[in-house]
C-alpha atoms as an extended CHARMM CRD file, in Angstrom:
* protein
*
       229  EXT
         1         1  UNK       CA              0.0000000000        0.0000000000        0.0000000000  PROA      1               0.0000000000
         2         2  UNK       CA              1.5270000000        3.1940000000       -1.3300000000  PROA      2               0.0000000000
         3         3  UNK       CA              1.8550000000        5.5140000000        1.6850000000  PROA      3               0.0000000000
         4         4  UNK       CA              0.3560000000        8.9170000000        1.9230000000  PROA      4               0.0000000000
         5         5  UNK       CA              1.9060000000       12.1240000000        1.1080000000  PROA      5               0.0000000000
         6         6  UNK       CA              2.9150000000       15.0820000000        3.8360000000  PROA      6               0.0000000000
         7         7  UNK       CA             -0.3110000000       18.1960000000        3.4440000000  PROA      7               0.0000000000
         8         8  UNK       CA              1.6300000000       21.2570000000        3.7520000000  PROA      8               0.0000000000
         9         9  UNK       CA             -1.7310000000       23.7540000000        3.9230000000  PROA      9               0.0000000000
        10        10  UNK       CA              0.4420000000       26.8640000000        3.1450000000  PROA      10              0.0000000000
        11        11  UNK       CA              3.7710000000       28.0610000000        1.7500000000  PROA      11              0.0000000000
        12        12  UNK       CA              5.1810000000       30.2260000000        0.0000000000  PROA      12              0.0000000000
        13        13  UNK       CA              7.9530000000       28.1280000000       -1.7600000000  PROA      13              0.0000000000
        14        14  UNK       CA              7.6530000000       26.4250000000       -5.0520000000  PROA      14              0.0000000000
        15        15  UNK       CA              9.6290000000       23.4980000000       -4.6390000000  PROA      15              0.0000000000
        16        16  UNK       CA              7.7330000000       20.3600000000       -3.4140000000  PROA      16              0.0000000000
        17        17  UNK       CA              9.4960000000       18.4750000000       -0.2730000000  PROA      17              0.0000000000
        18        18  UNK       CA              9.4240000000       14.5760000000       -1.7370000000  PROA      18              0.0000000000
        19        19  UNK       CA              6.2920000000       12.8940000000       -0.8980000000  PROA      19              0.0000000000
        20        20  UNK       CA              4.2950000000       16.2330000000       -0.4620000000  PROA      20              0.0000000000
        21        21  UNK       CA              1.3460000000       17.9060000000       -1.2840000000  PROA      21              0.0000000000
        22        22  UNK       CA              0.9500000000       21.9620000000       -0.5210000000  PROA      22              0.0000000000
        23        23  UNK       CA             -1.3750000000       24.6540000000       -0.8990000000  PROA      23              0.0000000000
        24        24  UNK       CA              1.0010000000       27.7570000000       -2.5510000000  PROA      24              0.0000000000
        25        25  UNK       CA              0.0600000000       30.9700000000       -1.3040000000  PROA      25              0.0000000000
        26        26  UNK       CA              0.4630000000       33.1370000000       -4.1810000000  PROA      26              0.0000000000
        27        27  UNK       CA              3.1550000000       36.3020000000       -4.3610000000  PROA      27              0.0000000000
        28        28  UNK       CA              1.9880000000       39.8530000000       -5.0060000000  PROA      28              0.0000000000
        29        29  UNK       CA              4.0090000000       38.9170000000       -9.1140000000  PROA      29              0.0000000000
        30        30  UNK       CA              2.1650000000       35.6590000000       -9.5540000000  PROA      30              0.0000000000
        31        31  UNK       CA             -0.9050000000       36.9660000000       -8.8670000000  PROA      31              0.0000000000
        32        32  UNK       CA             -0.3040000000       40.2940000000      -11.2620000000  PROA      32              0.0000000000
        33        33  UNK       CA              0.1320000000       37.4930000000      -13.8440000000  PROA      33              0.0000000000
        34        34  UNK       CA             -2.4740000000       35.0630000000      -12.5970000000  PROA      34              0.0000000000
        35        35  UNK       CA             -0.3170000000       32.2980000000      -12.2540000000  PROA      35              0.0000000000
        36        36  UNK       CA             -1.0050000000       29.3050000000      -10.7870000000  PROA      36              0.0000000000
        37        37  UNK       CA              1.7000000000       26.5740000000      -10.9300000000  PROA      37              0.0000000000
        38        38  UNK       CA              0.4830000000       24.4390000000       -8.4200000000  PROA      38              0.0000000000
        39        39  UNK       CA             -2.5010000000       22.1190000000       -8.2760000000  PROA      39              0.0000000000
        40        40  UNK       CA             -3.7090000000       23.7860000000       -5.0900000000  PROA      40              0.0000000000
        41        41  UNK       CA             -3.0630000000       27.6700000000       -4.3790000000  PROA      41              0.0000000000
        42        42  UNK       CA             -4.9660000000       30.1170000000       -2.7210000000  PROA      42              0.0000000000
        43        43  UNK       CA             -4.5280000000       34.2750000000       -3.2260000000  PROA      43              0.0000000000
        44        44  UNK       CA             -5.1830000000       37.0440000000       -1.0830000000  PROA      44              0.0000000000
        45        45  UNK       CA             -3.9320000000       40.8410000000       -0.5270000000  PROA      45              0.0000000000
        46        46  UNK       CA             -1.6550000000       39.8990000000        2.5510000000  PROA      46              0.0000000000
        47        47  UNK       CA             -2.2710000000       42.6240000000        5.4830000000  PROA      47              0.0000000000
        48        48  UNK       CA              1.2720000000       43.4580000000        4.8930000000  PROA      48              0.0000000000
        49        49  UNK       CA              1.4110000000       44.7160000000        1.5120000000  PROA      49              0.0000000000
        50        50  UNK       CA             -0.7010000000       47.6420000000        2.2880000000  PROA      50              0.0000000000
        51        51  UNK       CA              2.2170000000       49.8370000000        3.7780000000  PROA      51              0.0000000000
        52        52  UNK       CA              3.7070000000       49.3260000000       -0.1130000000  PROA      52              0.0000000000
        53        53  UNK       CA              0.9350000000       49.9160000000       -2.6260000000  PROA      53              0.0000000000
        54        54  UNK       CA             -1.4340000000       52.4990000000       -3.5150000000  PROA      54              0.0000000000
        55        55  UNK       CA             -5.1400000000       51.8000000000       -3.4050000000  PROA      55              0.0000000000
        56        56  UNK       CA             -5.1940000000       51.6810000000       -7.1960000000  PROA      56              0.0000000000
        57        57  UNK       CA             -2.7960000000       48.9250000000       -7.3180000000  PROA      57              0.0000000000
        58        58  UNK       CA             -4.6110000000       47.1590000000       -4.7470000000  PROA      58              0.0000000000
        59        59  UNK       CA             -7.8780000000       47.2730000000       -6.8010000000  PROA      59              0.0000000000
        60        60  UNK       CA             -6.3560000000       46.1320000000       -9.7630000000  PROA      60              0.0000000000
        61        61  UNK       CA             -4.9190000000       42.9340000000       -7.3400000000  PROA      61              0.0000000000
        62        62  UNK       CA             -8.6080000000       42.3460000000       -6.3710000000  PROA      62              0.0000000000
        63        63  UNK       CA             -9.6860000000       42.2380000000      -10.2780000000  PROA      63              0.0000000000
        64        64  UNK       CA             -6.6090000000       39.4560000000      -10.9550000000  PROA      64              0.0000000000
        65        65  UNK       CA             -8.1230000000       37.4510000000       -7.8560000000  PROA      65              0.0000000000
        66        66  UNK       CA            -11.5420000000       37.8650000000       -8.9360000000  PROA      66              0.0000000000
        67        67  UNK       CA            -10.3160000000       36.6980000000      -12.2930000000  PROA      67              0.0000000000
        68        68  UNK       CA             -8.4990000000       33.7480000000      -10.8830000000  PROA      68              0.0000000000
        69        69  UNK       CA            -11.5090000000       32.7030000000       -8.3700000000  PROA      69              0.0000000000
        70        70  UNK       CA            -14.1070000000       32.3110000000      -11.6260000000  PROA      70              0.0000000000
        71        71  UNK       CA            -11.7170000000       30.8580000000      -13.6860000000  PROA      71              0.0000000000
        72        72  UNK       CA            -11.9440000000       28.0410000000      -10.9970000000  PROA      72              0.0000000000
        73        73  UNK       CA             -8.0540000000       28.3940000000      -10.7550000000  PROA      73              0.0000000000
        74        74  UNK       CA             -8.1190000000       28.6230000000       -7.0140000000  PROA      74              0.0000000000
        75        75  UNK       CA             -8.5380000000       26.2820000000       -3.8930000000  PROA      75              0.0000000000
        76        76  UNK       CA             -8.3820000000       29.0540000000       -1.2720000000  PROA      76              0.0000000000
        77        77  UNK       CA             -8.8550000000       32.8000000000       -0.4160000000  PROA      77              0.0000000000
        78        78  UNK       CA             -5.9710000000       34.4960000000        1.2430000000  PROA      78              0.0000000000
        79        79  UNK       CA             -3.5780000000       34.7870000000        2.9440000000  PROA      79              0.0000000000
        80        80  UNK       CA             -5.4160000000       37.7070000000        4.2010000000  PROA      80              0.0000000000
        81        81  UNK       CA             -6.2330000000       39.0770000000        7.8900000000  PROA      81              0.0000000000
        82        82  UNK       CA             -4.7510000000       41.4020000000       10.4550000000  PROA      82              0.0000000000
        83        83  UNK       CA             -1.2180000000       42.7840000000       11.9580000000  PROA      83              0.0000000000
        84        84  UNK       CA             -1.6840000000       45.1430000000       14.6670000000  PROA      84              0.0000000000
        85        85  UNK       CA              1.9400000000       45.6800000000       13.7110000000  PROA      85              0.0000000000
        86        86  UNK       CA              0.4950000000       47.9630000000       11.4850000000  PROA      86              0.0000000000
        87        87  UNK       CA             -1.2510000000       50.3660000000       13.0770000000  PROA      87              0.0000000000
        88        88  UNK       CA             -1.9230000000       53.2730000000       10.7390000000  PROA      88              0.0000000000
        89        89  UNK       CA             -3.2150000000       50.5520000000        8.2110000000  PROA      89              0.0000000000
        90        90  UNK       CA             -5.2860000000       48.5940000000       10.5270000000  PROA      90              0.0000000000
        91        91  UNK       CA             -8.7180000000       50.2490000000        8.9970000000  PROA      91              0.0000000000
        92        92  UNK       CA             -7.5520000000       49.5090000000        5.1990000000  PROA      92              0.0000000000
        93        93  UNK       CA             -7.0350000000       45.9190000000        6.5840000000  PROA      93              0.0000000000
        94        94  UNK       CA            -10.6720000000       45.7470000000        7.8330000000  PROA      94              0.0000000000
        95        95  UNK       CA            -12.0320000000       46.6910000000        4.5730000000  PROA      95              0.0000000000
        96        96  UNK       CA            -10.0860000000       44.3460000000        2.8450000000  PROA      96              0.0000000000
        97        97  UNK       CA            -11.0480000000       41.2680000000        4.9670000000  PROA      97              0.0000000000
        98        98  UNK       CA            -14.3190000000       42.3260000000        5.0530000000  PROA      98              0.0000000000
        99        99  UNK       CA            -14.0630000000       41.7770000000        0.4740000000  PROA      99              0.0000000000
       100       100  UNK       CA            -11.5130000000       38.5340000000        1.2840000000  PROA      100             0.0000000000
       101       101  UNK       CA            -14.6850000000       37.2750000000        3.4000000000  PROA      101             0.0000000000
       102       102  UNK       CA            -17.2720000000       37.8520000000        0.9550000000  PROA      102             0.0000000000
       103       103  UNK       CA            -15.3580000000       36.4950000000       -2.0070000000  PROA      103             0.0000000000
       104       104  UNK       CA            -14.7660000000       33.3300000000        0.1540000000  PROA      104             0.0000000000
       105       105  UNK       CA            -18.3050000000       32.7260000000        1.0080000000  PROA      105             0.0000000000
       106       106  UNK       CA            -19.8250000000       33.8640000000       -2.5810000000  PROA      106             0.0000000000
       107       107  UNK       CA            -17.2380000000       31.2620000000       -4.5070000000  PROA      107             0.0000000000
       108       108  UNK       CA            -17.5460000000       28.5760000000       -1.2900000000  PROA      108             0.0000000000
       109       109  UNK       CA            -13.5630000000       28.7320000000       -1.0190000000  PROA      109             0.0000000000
       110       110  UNK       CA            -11.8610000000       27.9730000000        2.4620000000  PROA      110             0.0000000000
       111       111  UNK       CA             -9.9040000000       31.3200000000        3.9490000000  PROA      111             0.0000000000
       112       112  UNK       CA             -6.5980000000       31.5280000000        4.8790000000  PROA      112             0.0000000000
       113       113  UNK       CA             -5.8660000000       33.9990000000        7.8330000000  PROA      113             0.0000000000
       114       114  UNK       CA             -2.9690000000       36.1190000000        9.0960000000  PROA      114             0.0000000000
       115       115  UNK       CA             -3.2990000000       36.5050000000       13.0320000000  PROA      115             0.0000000000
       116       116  UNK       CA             -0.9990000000       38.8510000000       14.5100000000  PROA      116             0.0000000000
       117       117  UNK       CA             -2.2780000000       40.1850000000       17.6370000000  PROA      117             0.0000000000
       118       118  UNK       CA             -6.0580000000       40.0570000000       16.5030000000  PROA      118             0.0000000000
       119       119  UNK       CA             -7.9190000000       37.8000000000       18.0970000000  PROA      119             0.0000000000
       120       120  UNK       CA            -10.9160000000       39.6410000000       19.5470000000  PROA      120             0.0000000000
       121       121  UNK       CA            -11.0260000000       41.5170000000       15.8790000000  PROA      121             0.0000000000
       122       122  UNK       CA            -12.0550000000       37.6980000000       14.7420000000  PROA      122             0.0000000000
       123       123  UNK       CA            -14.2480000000       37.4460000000       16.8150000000  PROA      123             0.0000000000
       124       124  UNK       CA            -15.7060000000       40.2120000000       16.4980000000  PROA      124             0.0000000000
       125       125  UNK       CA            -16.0450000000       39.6660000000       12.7590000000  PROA      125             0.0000000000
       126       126  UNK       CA            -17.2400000000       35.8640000000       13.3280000000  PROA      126             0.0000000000
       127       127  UNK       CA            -20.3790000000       37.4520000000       15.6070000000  PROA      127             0.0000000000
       128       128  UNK       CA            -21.5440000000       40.0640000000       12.7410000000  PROA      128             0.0000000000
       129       129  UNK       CA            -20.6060000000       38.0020000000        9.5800000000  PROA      129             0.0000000000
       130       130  UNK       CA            -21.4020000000       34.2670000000       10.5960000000  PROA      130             0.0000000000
       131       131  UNK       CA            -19.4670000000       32.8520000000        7.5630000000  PROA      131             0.0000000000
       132       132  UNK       CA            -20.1600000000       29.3250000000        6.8650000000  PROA      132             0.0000000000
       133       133  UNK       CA            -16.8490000000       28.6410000000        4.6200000000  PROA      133             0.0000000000
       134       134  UNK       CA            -13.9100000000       27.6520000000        6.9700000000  PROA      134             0.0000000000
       135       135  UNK       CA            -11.4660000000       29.7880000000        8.1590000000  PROA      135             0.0000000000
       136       136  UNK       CA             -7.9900000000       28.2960000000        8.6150000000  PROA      136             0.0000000000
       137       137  UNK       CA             -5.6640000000       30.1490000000       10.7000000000  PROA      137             0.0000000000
       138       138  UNK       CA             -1.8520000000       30.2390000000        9.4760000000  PROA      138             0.0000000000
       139       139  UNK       CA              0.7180000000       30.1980000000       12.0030000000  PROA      139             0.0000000000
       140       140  UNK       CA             -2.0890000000       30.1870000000       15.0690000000  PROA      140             0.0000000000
       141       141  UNK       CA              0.2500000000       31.2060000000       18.0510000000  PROA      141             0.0000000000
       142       142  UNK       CA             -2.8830000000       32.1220000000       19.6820000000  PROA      142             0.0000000000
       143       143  UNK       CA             -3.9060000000       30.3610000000       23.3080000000  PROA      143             0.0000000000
       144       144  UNK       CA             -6.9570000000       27.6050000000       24.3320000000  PROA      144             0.0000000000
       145       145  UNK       CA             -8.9500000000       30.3460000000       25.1690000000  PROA      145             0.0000000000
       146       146  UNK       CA             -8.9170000000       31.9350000000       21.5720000000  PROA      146             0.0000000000
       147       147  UNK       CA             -9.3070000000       28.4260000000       19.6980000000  PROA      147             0.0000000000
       148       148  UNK       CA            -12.4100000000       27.4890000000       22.0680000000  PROA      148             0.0000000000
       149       149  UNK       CA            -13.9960000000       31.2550000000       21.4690000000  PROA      149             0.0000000000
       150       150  UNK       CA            -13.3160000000       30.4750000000       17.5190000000  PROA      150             0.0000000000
       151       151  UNK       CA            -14.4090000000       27.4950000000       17.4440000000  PROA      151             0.0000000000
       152       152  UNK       CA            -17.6610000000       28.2150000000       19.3310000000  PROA      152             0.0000000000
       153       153  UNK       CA            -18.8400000000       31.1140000000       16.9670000000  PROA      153             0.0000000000
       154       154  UNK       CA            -17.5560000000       28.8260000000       14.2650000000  PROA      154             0.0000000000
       155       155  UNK       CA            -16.9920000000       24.7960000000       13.9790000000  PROA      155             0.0000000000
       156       156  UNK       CA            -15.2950000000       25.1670000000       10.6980000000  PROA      156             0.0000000000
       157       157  UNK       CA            -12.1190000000       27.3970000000       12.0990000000  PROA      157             0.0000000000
       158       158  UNK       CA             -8.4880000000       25.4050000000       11.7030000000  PROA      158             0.0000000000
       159       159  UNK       CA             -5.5080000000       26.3160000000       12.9890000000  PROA      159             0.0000000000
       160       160  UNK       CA             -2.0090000000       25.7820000000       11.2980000000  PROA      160             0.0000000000
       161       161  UNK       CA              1.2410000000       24.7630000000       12.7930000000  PROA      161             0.0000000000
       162       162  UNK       CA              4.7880000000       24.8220000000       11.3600000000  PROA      162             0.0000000000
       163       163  UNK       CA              8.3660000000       26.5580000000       12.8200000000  PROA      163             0.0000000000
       164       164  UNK       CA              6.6590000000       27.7530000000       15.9750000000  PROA      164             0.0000000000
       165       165  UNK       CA              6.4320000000       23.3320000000       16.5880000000  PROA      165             0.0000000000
       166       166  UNK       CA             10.2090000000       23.9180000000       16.7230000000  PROA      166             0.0000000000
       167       167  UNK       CA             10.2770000000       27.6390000000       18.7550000000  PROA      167             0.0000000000
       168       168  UNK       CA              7.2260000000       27.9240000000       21.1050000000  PROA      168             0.0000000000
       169       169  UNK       CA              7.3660000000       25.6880000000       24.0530000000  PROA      169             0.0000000000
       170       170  UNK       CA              3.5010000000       27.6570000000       24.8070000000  PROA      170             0.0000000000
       171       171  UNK       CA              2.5430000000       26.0330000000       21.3570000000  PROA      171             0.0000000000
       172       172  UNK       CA              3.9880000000       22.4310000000       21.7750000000  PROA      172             0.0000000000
       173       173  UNK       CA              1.5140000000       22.3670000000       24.7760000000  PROA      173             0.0000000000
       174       174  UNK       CA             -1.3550000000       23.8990000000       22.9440000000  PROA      174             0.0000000000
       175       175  UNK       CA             -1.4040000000       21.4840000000       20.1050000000  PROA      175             0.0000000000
       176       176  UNK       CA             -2.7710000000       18.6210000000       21.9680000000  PROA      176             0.0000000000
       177       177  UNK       CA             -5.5130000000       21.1180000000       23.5390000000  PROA      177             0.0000000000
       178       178  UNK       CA             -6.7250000000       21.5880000000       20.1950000000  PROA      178             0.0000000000
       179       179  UNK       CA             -9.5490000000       18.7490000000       18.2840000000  PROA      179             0.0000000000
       180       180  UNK       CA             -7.5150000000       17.0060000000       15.7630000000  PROA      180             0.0000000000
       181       181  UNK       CA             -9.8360000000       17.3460000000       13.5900000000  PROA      181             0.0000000000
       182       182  UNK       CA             -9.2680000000       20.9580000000       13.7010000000  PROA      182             0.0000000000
       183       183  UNK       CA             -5.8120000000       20.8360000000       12.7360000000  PROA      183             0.0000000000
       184       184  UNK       CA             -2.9390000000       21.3050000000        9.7140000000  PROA      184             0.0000000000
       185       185  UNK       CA              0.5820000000       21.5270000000        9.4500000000  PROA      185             0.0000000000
       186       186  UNK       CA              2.6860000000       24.0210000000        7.0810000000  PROA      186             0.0000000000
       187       187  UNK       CA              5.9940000000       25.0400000000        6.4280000000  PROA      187             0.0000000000
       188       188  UNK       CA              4.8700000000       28.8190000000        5.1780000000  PROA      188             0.0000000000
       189       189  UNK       CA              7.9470000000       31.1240000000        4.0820000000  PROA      189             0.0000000000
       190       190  UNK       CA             10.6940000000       29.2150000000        5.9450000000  PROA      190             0.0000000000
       191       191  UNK       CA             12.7070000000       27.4320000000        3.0820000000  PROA      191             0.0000000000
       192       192  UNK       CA             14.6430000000       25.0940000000        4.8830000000  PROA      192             0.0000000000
       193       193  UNK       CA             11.7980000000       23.6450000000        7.2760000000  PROA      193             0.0000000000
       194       194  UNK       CA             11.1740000000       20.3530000000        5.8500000000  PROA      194             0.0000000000
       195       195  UNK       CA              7.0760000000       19.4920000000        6.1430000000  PROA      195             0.0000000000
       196       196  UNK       CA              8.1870000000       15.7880000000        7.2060000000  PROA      196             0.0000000000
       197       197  UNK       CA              9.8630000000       16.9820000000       10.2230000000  PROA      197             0.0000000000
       198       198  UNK       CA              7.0950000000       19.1310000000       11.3170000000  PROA      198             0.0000000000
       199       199  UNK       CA              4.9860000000       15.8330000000       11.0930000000  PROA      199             0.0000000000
       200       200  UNK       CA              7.2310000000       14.0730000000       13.3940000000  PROA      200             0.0000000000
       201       201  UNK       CA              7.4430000000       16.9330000000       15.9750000000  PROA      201             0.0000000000
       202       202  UNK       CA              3.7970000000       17.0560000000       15.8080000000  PROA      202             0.0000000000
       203       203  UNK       CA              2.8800000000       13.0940000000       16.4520000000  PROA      203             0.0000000000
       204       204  UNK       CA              5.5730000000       12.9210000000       18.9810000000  PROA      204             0.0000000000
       205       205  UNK       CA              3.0360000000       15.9140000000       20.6740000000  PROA      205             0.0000000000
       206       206  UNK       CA              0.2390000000       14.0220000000       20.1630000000  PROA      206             0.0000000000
       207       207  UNK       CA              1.5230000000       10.7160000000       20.6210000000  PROA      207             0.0000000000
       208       208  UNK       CA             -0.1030000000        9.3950000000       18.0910000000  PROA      208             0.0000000000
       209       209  UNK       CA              1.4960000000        7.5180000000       14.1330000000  PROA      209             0.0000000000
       210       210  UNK       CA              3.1700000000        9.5990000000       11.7480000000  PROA      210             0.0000000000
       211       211  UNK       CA              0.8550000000        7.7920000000        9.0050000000  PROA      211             0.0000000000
       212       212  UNK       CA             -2.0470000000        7.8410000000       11.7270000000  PROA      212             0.0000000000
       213       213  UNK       CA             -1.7710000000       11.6680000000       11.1810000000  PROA      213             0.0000000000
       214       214  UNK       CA             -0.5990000000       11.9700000000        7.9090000000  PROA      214             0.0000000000
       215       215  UNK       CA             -4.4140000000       10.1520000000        7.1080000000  PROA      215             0.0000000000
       216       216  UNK       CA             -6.2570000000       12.7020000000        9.8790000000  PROA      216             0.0000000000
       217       217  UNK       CA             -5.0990000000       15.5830000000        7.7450000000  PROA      217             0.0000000000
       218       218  UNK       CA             -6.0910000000       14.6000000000        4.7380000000  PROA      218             0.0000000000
       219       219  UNK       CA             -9.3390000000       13.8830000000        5.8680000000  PROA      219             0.0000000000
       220       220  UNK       CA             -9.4350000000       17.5060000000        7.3670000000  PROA      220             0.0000000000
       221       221  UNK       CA             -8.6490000000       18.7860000000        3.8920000000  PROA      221             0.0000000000
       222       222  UNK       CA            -11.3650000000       17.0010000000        2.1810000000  PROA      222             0.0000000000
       223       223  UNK       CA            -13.7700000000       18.4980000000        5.0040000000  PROA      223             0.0000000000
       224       224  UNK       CA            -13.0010000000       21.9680000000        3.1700000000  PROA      224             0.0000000000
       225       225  UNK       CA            -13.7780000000       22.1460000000       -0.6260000000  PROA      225             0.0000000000
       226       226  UNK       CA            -14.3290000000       19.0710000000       -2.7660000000  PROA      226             0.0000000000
       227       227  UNK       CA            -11.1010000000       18.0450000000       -4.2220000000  PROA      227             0.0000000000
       228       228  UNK       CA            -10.4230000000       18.1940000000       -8.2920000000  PROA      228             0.0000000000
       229       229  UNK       CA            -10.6730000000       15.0820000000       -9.9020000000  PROA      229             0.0000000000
C-alpha cells in the first residue's frame, strides 16, 4: 500500500518536499500574472502589503483574484487578515477582509488567515458576519482560550502549525488542547523547514502515528472544498 503524502496547507515556496502535497500561497508577481503553478493555491492581498501599494494597485490585485476565483483556478482565499503591527493601516485591513470574506463565502472557497495580535477583531467579525466557509488560521500562536472562542462562533475554524512546533514551548503544549480534527501543518515562508519533520514533531506531541496523522489531515482537507478530480 503506497503511503500517503505530507499536506503542507500553506507556503510560499515552489519546490515540493518529496512525498508532499501543498497549498502555494500566491506572491503579489504571480498573482499580477495570474499564475497558478500548483494544483492547489490560494490568493489574497496579505495585510502586509498595504504599507507598499497604492489603493489603485490594490484594486487592480482584487480584479486578478476575482479573475483567478471564476476561472476556478483557485482552492483558497488568502492569505489575508490582520497585523496590529500595522497600526496606521489597521482600517484599510478591515475593509479588505471584510471583500476577502465575501469572495470566500460567494465562490464557497476555504480562507486563509494572518493573526498577529487580533484575536478579539475575529471574533468580532465571526459574531456580525457568521461565515459558513472555513477559516484556517496560518501560524495560530494564539492560546486555548482563543481556539475554544473560535471554534464556538464557528466549527469550521483550523488552525495551522509549522516553525513555531520547533520555537514555542507555549505552542507544543497547545497542540494537543486543540480537536484534531481541527488541525494542519505548514511550512509557510521558511525554506529550509522540511514538512516531514514538522509531522514528526507534531505526532511525537500528540503521541499518536506519523501515518495515523498523515491520514487525519487529509481527511481535514477534504472536510473543506471538494477536491479536483
Amino acid at each position: 500500500m503506497e503511503a500517503l503524502a505530507y499536506l503542507d496547507i500553506h507556503t510560499h515556496n515552489r519546490i515540493e518536499a518529496d512525498s508532499s502535497v501543498s497549498v502555494a500561497s500566491l506572491s503579489m508577481e504571480e498573482i499580477q500574472q495570474e499564475q497558478t503553478s500548483k494544483k492547489f493555491s490560494s490568493a489574497g492581498i496579505h495585510p502586509w502589503w498595504v504599507e507598499d501599494v497604492s489603493l489603485e494597485e490594490i484594486e487592480k490585485l482584487k480584479g486578478h483574484i476575482e479573475n483567478m476565483v471564476k476561472a476556478g483556478r483557485l482552492w483558497g482565499i488568502g492569505e489575508t487578515g490582520f497585523d496590529r503591527s500595522y497600526p496606521e493601516f489597521f482600517e484599510l485591513q478591515k475593509v479588505l477582509f471584510d471583500w476577502h470574506v465575501d469572495l470566500s463565502e460567494n465562490f464557497k472557497l476555504p480562507l486563509v488567515i494572518h493573526n498577529v495580535r487580533s484575536g478579539s477583531d475575529f471574533l468580532e467579525i465571526l459574531k456580525k458576519k457568521k461565515p459558513i466557509m472555513p477559516w484556517i488560521f496560518h501560524d495560530f500562536r494564539g492560546n486555548e482560550e482563543l481556539v475554544k472562542s473560535l471554534l464556538q462562533l464557528h466549527s469550521s475554524c483550523f488552525f495551522s502549525f509549522g516553525i513555531s512546533l520547533d520555537n514555542s514551548p507555549q505552542i507544543r503544549e497547545l497542540l494537543p488542547l486543540i480537536p484534531i480534527e481541527n488541525i494542519f501543518f505548514e511550512t509557510d515562508n521558511q525554506k529550509h523547514l522540511d514538512i516531514h519533520d514538522i509531522y514528526l514533531r507534531a505526532a511525537e506531541q500528540l503521541k499518536v502515528d506519523v501515518e495515523f496523522l498523515k491520514s487525519q489531515i487529509w481527511h481535514n482537507f477534504k472536510k473543506l472544498t471538494p477536491l479536483p478530480q
